[in-house]
KEPA-941734 format. One record per residue (C-alpha): x, y negated, z; residue in one letter; residue number from 0. Coordinates in nm, 2 decimals, m for minus. Each point is the difference from the previous one (the first is absolute). Example, Ala and Ser with C-alpha at 12.3 -4.5 7.8 and 13.67 -1.06 7.14 Angstrom:
KEPA-941734
<atom X="1.23" Y="0.45" Z="0.78" residuo="a" num="0"/>
<atom X="0.14" Y="m0.34" Z="m0.07" residuo="s" num="1"/>
end
This chain:
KEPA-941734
<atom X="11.05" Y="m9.09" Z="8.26" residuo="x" num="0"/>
<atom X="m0.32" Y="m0.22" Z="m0.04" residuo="x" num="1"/>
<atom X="0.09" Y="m0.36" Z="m0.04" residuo="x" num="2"/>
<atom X="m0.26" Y="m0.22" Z="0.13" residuo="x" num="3"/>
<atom X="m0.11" Y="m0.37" Z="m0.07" residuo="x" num="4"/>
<atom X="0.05" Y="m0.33" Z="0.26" residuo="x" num="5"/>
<atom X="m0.40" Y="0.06" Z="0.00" residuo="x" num="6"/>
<atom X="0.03" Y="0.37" Z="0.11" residuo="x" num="7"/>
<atom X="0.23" Y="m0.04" Z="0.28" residuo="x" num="8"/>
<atom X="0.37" Y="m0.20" Z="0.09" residuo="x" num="9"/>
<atom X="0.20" Y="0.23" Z="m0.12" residuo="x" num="10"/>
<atom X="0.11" Y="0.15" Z="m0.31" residuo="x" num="11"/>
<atom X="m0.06" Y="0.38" Z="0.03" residuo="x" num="12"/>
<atom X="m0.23" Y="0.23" Z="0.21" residuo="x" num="13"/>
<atom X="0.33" Y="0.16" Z="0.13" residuo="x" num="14"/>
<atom X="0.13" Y="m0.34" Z="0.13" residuo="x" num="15"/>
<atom X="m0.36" Y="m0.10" Z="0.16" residuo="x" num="16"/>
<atom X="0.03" Y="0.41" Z="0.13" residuo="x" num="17"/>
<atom X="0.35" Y="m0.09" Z="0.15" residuo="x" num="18"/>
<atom X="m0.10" Y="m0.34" Z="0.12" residuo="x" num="19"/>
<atom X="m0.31" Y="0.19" Z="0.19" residuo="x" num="20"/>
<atom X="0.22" Y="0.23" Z="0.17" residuo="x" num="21"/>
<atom X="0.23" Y="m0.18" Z="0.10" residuo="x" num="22"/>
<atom X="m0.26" Y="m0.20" Z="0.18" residuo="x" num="23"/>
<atom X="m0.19" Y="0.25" Z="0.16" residuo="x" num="24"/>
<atom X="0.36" Y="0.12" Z="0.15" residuo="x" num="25"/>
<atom X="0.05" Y="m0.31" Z="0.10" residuo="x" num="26"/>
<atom X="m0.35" Y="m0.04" Z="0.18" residuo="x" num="27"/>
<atom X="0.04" Y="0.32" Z="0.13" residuo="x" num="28"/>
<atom X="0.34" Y="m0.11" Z="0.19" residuo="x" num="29"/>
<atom X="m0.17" Y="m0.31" Z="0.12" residuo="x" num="30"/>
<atom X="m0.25" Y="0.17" Z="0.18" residuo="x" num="31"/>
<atom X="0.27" Y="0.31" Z="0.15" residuo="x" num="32"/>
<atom X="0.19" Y="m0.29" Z="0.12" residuo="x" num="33"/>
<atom X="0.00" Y="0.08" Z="0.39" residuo="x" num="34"/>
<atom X="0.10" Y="m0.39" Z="0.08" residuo="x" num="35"/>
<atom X="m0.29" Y="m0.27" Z="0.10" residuo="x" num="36"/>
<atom X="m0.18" Y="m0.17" Z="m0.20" residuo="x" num="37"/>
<atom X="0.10" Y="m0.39" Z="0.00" residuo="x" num="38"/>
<atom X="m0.25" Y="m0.23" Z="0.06" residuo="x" num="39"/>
<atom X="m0.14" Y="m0.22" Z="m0.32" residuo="x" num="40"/>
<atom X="m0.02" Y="m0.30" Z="0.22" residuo="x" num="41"/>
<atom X="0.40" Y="0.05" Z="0.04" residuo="x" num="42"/>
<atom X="0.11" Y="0.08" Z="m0.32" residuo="x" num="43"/>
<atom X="m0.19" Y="m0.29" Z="m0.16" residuo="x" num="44"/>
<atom X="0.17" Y="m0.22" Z="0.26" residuo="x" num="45"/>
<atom X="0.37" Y="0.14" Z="m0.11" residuo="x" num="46"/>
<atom X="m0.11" Y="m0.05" Z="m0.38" residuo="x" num="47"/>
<atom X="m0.11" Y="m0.35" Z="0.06" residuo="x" num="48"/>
<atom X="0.35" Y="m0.13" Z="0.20" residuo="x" num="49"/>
<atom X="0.17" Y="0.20" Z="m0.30" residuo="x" num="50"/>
<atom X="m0.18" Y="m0.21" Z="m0.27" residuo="x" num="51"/>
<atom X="0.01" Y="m0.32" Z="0.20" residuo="x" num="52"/>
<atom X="0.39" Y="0.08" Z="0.02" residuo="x" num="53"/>
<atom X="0.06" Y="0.04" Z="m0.34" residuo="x" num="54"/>
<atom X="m0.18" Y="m0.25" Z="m0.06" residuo="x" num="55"/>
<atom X="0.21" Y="m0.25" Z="0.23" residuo="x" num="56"/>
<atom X="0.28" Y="0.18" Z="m0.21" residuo="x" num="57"/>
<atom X="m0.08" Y="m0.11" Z="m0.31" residuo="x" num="58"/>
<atom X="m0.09" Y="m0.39" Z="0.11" residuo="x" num="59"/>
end
C-alpha cells in the first residue's frame, strides 16, 4: 500500500485512488449503455433552478 500526500492526489492510498477510478469508469461506462434519451440541458437547468428557488422560499 503506497500512501500518498494531499499534493500527490485526494486520497490516502494508490489502492483507494485505484478503486475510486474504477468505480468511475463503471459508472461512465453505464451512463453511456443507458438505452433511454438523453435529457435536454436547457430542461434540466430549468428543474434545478425551480428546485433551488423552492428551497429557497422554504427556508425564508
Amino acid at each position: 500500500m503506497t500512501k500518498l500526500t494531499p499534493i500527490e492526489s485526494e486520497f490516502a492510498t494508490t489502492e483507494e485512488a485505484e478503486a475510486y477510478d474504477a468505480w468511475f469508469r463503471a459508472q461512465v461506462e453505464a451512463s453511456l449503455a443507458d438505452p433511454r434519451p438523453g435529457v435536454p440541458h436547457d430542461q434540466v437547468m430549468a428543474e434545478l433552478r425551480a428546485l433551488i428557488e423552492a428551497k429557497k422560499a422554504s427556508q425564508a
